[in-house]
C-alpha positions, 0 to 999 in steps of 0.5 A: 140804242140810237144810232143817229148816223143810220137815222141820217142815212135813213132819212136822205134816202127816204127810207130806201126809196132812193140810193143810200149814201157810204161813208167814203173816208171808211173805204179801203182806198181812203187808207190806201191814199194815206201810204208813204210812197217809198218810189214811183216809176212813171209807166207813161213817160216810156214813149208816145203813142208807139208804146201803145196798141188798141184793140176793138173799136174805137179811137185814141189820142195822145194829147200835148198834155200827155193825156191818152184819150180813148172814145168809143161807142156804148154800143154796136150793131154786132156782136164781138168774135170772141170775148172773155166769159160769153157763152156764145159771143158772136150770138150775143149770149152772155156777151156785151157788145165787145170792148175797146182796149189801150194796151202800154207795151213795157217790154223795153223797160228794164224790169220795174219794180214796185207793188202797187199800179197807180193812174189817173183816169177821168170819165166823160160819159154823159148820161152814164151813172157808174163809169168802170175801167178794166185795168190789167197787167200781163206778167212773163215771169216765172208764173204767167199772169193773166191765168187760165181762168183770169181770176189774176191780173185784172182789176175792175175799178168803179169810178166817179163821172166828170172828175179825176179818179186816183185809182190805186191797185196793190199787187204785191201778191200777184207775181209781176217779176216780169212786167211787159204790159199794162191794159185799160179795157173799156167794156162796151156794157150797152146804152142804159136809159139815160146813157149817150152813144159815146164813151170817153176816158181820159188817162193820165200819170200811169205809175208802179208805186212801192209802199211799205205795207201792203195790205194783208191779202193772204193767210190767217194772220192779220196786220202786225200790232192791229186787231181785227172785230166785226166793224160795226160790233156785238150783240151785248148777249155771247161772245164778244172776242177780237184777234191780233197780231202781237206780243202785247200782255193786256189790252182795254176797251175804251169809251168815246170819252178814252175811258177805259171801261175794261181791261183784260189779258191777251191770250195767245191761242194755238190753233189748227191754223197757227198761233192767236192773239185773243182779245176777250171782252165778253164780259162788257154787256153796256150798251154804247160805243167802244174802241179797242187799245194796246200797245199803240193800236188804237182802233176804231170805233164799234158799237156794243147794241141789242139792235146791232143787225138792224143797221146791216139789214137797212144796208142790204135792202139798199143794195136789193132795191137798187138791184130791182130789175124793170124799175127806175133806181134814182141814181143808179138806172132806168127801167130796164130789161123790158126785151128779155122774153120767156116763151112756152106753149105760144104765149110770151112774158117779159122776163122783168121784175125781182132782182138782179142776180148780180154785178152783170145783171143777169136774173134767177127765178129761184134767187129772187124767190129765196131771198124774198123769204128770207125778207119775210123772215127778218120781217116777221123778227121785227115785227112789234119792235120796229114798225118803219123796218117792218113796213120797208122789209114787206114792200121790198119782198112784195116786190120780189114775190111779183115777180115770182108769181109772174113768172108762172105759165099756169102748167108747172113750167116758169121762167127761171133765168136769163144769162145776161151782162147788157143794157138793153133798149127795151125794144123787142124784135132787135138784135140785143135782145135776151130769150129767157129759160123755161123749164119745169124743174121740181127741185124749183117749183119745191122751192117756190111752193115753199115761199109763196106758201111763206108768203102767203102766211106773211101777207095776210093781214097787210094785202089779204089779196096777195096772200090768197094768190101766193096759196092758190099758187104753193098749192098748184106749184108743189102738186106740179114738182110731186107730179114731176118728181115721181115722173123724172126724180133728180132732173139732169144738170143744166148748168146755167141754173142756179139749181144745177148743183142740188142733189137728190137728197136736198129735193127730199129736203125742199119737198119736206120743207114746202110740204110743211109750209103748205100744211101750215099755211092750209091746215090740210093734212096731205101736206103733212104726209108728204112732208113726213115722206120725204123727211124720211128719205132724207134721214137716209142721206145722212152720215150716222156713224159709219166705221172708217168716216171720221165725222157724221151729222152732214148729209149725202148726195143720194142714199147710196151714201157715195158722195158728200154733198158740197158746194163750190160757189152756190151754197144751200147747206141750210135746206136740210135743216129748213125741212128738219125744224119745219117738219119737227115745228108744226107735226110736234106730236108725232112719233117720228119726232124723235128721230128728226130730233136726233137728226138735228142734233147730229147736224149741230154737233157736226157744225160745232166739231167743224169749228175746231179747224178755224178757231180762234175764228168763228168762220164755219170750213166747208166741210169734210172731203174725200179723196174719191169724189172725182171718181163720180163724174156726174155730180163732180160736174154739177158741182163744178159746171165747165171744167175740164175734169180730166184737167182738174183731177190732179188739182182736186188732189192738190186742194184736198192735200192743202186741208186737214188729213183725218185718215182713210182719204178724208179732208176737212177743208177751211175753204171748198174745193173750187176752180173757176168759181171762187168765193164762200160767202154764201157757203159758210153762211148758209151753213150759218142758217143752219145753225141759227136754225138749230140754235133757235129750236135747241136753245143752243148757245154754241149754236147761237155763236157760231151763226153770230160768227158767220156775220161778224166774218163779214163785218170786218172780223177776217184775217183781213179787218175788212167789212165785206159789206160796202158801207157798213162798218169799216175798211170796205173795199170797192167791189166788182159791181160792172153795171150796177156801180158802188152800192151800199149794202153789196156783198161779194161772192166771198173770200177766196183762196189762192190757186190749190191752197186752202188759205184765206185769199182777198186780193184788192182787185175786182174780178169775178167770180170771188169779189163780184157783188151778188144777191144770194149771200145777202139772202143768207146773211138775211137769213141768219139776221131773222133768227138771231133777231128773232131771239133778241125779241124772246 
């Protein structure tokens, strides 16, 4: 179905070779401006500059205009004592290089009142292309705001250059009983290319503002007498429902013309999480767009379209290509990174290249890696079917493929991460710059023997060249992780890599997986050993029944079968059955067939008996819990990195008595047990991954939905009607973005939960960890996005 809105975008960004451009009357601050003001308490009329303190370094003033003007330097020539989330601040690790912060004292006030902060800010920062301001408040009230782990409090707001910015932050569900400050924080992120020395802010009109409606942040029901759907709509196969809030008995679909094409009862649904209002169109298979009408709710438009992911996928491949570190983004950054260095055994490489990691622009090997698999598999779905799609999606994984086989040493070690939140200048020997890791870990060079065999296979054809180099490097790389892992077996947890989670039973999976790929792309018949060996110690990793456990088909973290694999922030769920159809696809004659079969199944009955907790949502839970996990110290500290676990014992308790009790100590949880790190997008949809897997292999329906479900949880169809996904569909909010700026196609860490309870939590203000836009979900989204299209293609 065309889509002439996406051809435009396609076209002014040259098919993504420049930024594309949002929709901005589709974002949340749009219908956020449009809200009646019931009372403004005017925050800045409270005194002078005597209401005001400053910390860090800098300057302020207080113009006769009653504008606060706050400069500062973009960068220093030393580190800051102490800052908020470093690793080490007075040696740079992890740091910026500090922040210069204006503090308003409201102590004296006699207790405003109000649910939402509103300011005027204007930036003046030359050079700059995505100014931010921290704003933050301090509550000392009957709960104390910030928390512990400030996930409360603060709001990172992306602002546009040389003009006034009307910022408007809904608190309503953050405690402010007891206001006695209000902060901006500059945040010294560094000089990138194009950047001045100085930065200024120019602040104004600071208000506490009441509207009457604030937006639905918190719980599983949505907005009263609205409906929620994923924005950009439906597959026309399968499911197509949507949920509201109200008592209305029937509803229609509606053309662009106010037609009503289909009419049908509202169903009120029970479910484990409360009473539903179901809106079932499914069905209506034309191609076309629709609305959505009952009662007075009229929504949005959605479109009905077998090509209803391509869209999506164009947006994601934006947010990659302006994420590309050590290459000019138009609009976005210069060449950067250059003086991040990898060292080993006497030589020395530049630890640029693949993608960001994130908002703070730190790297990871492993997630370029990964992500640009996930590439190639969309790639391979549209194949024959978009030709533009295609040639853009193999230059994107190219891109990230270069940097992985860069990062080689030739002896199994590799560069494999950089902890880092700056700009750089690009000149190696001074004091900003960042050493890289180097390690030898098995788990990764599993995975990376994996992709490139993947790659080597996806290249041919295109860059033969390429795609004998990505062989010769999966053929060395996997004898290097087998070297390794019949040396060491499960590596011991560094937490500042991505992999610090895995456990020995998902190494079994990534080595089956890699040794699938290899046998495949060589026709070499160790491969298909090793790959049989190690499914084998896998199938010993997974629930089959045991008396007392209420649920099997998901997998242990060892043989020993003590503690279920969970993840609190990183999610690779989907590996188990990567390495189950890998092995099952390409050795189909041997006997062993069988039980992988079996294996699969019981993983895909395991997903579907999971979905009875958040029905009629199509979100997966996380998973099932038990009462004892802390008791295993070491993998309750992989799985939560920098906790105090003595501290943290009691709320684990607390979160796993806020799921569903199934007896015998065990939990199902809708969202994980988690602390610092918050956020289930790559979670439920590497979860997603496996059931598009398996839906793929099984010809499974119920599978089949339940992946599509995954996406349209992102696309707006969440208890909040929000696309979490920046400039697609509908309703999307700004992100924490730090240096990248808003960027079309970010995806944040994921809906959160608030303190132990375990009910959806999407607040407006942009913090990490939970609404920092990262690249990992957007590599599972990927992920679910080449099966589905896949099938699409038959």
């Amino acid at each position: 179905m065309k889509n002439d809105q996406l051809d435009k975008q396609l076209m002014d960004s040259l098919y993504v070779h420049r930024p594309m451009a949002a929709d901005t009357s589709r974002e949340m601050s749009a219908y956020d401006a449009q809200k009646d003001v019931l009372a403004s308490t005017d925050l800045f009329e409270v005194g002078g500059m005597e209401c005001w303190s400053f910390e860090g370094e800098g300057e302020a003033e207080l113009t006769q205009e009653r504008v606060l003007v706050l400069k500062t330097g973009a960068r220093g020539d030393h580190w800051p004592q102490n800052e908020a989330r470093s690793v080490d601040a007075p040696k740079g690790h992890y740091a910026t290089f500090g922040s210069y912060i204006a503090k308003l004292n409201l102590a004296g006030l006699s207790a405003p009142k109000g649910n939402r902060i509103s300011f005027q800010i204007r930036p003046m920062c030359c050079g700059l292309h995505s100014p931010i301001i921290r704003v933050g408040f301090v509550n000392d009230g009957v709960q104390k705001i910030p928390d512990e782990y400030s996930r409360e409090g603060f709001n990172a707001i992306n602002l546009n250059n040389f003009e006034w910015n009307t910022c408007l932050w809904e608190i309503d569900s953050i405690p402010h009983d007891r206001l006695v400050e209000i902060s901006f924080n500059v945040h010294r992120y560094g000089q990138e290319l194009s950047g001045a020395e100085e930065l200024r802010f120019e602040l104004k009109d600071i208000c506490l503002q009441t509207v009457e409606t604030p937006n639905v942040v918190h719980g599983w029901q949505c907005e009263r007498e609205t409906a929620v759907y994923p924005t950009t709509g439906y597959w026309p196969q399968g499911v197509k429902t949507a949920l509201a809030n109200t008592e209305q008995k029937r509803f229609s679909v509606l053309n662009l013309q106010g037609e009503a094409v289909y009419a049908g009862d509202i169903k009120q649904v029970q479910g484990v999480q409360g009473d539903f209002a179901v809106l079932d169109f499914s069905p209506l298979v034309q191609e076309g767009e629709y609305r959505l009408h009952f009662g007075q709710y009229t929504s949005g438009t959605f479109r009905i379209d077998h090509s209803i992911a391509e869209s999506t996928v164009w947006k994601l491949i934006n947010f990659l290509y302006c994420e590309r570190c050590g290459h000019p983004v138009a609009q976005k950054h210069g060449v950067c990174h250059g003086d991040i260095l990898a060292a080993h055994n006497g030589v020395t490489i530049a630890y640029q290249g693949g993608w960001h990691d994130a908002a703070d622009v730190s790297q990871q090997t492993i997630q370029t890696a990964e992500i640009a698999e996930a590439i190639l598999e969309v790639a391979q779905a549209s194949k024959g079917k978009n030709a533009l799609l295609y040639a853009r999606l193999l230059e994107e994984a190219a891109w990230g493929i270069d940097f992985v086989l860069r990062m080689r040493f030739g002896d199994g070690y590799r560069a494999t991460g950089a902890t880092i939140r700056r700009w750089t200048d690009g000149q190696c020997g001074n004091m900003d710059d960042c050493e890289a890791r180097v390690h030898n870990r098995s788990f990764d060079n599993f995975v990376m023997a994996g992709v490139e065999a993947v790659a080597g296979m996806a290249f041919e054809g295109n860059d033969s060249a390429l795609a004998w180099k990505c062989r010769d490097a999966a053929k060395a790389d996997y004898a290097f992780a087998l070297e390794r892992f019949r040396e060491v077996g499960l590596e011991e947890p560094y937490w500042r890599e991505h992999t610090n989670s895995a456990s020995l039973s998902q190494y079994y999976a990534a080595a089956s997986w890699a040794a699938s790929k290899l046998y495949t792309a060589t026709g070499d018949e160790q491969y298909g050993a090793f790959a049989r060996e190690f499914i084998s110690l896998m199938l010993l990793c997974q629930e089959r029944g045991t008396e007392g456990v209420p649920m099997q088909g998901f997998f242990y973290r060892d043989e020993t079968q003590k503690v279920i694999v969970h993840f609190s922030h990183q999610g690779r769920d989907q590996i188990f059955m990567q390495a189950l159809e890998a092995i099952s696809t390409t050795q189909p004659e041997c006997p062993q067939r069988v039980q992988w079969e079996e294996s699969m199944r019981l993983y895909g009955d395991w997903l579907k008996s999971l979905m009875h907790y958040t029905k009629p949502y199509g979100m997966i839970p996380a998973g099932m819990f038990h009462e004892s996990e802390t008791q295993d110290e070491l993998s309750f500290g992989s799985v939560h990195p920098r906790v105090d676990l003595a501290r943290e014992k009691q709320h684990y308790q607390a979160q796993l008595k806020q799921g569903i009790a199934l007896g015998n100590g065990y939990y199902v949880k809708c969202f994980p047990v988690w602390f610092s790190y918050r956020g289930n997008s790559a979670m439920h949809l590497s979860m997603g991954k496996a059931a598009s897997l398996l839906a793929r292999y099984f010809g499974d329906e119920e599978l089949r939905e339940i992946a599509r479900e995954q996406l349209y949880w992102t696309l707006g169809k969440n208890p909040f009607g929000q696309s979490l996904i920046y400039g697609e569909g509908d309703r999307f909010g700004q992100q924490y973005t730090a240096l990248l700026g808003e960027t079309v196609g970010e995806i944040p860490v994921g809906v959160q939960t608030q303190g132990d309870d375990d009910l959806p939590y999407w607040p407006q203000a942009n913090i990490a960890t939970y609404r920092e836009v990262w690249t990992t979900p957007v590599g599972r989204w990927l992920w679910i996005a080449g099966d589905l299209m896949q099938e699409d293609q038959g």
